[in-house]
C-alpha positions in Angstrom: -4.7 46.1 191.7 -8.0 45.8 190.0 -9.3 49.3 191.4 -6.3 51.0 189.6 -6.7 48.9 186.1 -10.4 50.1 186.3 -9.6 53.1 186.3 -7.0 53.2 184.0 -9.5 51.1 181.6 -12.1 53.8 181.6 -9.6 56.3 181.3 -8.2 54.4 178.5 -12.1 54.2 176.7 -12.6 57.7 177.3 -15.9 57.1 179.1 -17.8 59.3 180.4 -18.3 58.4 184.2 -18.9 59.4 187.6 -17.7 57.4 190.9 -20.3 57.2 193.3 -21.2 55.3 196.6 -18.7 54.5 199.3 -15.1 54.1 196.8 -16.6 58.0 196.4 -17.0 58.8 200.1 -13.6 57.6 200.7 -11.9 59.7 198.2 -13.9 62.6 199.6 -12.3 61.7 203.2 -15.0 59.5 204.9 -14.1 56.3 206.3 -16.6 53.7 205.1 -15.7 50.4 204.6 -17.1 48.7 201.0 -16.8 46.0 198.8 -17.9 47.4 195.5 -17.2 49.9 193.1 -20.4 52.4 191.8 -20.5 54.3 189.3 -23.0 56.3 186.9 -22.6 56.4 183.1 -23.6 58.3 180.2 -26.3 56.2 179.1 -25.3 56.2 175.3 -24.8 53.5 173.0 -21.4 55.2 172.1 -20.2 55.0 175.8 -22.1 52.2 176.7 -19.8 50.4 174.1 -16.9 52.1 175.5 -17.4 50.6 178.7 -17.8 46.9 177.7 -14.5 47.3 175.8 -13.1 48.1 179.3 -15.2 45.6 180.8 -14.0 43.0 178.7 -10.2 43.8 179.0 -11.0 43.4 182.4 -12.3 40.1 181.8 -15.5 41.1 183.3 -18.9 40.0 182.6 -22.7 40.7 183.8 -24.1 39.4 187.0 -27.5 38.8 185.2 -27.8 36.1 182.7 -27.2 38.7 179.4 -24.8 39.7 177.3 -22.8 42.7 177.1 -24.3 43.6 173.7 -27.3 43.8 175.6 -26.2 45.9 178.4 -25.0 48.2 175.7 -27.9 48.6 174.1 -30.1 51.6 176.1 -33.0 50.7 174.8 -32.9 47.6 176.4 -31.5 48.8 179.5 -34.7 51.4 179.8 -37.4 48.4 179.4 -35.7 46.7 181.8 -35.8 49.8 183.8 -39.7 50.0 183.4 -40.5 46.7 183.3 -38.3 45.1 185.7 -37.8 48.0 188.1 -34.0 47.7 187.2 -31.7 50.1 189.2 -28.3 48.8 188.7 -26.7 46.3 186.9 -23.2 45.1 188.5 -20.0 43.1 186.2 -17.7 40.7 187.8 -14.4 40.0 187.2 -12.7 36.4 187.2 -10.2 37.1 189.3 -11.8 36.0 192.7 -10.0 38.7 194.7 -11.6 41.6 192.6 -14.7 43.6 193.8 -18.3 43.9 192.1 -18.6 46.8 189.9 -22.4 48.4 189.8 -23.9 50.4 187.4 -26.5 53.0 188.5 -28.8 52.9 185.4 -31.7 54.8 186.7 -30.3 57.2 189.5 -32.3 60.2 191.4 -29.6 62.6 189.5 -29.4 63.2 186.1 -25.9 62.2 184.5 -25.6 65.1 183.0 -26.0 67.2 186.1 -23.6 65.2 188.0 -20.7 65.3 184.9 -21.1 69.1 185.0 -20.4 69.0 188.5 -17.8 65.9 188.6 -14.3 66.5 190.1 -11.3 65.3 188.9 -9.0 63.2 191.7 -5.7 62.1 190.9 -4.1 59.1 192.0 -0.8 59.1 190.3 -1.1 58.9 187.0 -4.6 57.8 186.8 -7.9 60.3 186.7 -10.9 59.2 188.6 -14.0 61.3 188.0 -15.1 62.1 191.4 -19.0 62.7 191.9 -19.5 66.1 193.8 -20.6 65.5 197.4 -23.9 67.6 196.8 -24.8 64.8 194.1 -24.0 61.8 196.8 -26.0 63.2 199.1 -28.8 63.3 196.8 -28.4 60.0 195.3 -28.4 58.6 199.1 -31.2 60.2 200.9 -34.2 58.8 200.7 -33.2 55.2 200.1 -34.3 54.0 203.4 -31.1 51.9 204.1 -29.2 52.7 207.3 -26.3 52.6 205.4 -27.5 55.3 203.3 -28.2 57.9 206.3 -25.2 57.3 208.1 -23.2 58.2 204.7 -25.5 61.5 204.8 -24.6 62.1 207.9 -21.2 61.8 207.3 -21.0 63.8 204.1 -22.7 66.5 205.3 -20.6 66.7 208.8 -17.6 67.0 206.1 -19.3 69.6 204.5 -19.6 71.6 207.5 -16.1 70.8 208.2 -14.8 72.2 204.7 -17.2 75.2 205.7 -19.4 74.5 202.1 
């Protein structure tokens, strides 16, 4: 299952990430139905690296016409931030069956706030860095996509549910 061998891949790189959008919100215990996997990375050329290793095991490649060299380099990935309002930049596997993945390159919250506050989830064996539901809300409101507000809603009803 490519979700698990994603995982494991990242795991396997040692990169530093944070699941976010609705794969996260599942985890957490709201039902919301997706078709890609989100996630936020440290924005170094070290880990950068690390993921297109994993990537590329994966047999992954960018969306956009570049190369992984260039998605791996940050000070690339920051013009294209300023100059082409850049906020993600999504991989696709070859295997037809396997969901988009999408990297959050400029989000609202700082990586290194939302690592500090990460959870760990286990799913067997594997380790899936879990952004805190504090940071999703954040990284959600204000979008202006319904989507967005009903994934608020919901994580702050399970907040209130967990009494947090």
């Amino acid at each position: 299952m490519f979700y698990l061998d994603l995982f494991r891949a990242l795991e396997h790189e040692n990169i530093r990430y944070v699941l976010i959008g609705g794969l996260a919100l599942n985890i957490h215990g709201v039902e919301r139905a997706t078709m890609d996997i989100d996630l936020m990375l440290a924005m170094d050329t070290e880990n950068l690296e690390a993921f297109c290793r994993a990537a590329d095991s994966l047999g992954m490649t960018p969306l956009l016409p570049v190369t992984m060299k260039d998605f791996a380099n940050p000070i690339t990935l920051q013009r294209w931030v300023d100059e082409r309002n850049l906020l993600s930049f999504s991989f696709r596997s070859q295997e037809s069956s396997a969901p988009t993945v999408d990297i959050l390159v400029h989000p609202k919250v700082a990586f290194d706030m939302a690592w500090a506050r990460h959870l760990e989830k286990d799913l067997g064996s594997i380790h899936i860095r879990l952004a805190h539901i504090d940071d999703l809300i954040a990284l959600k409101t204000g979008t202006g996509r319904q989507r967005d507000m009903s994934d608020v809603a919901a994580l702050e009803r399970l907040k209130t549910l967990r009494g947090e």
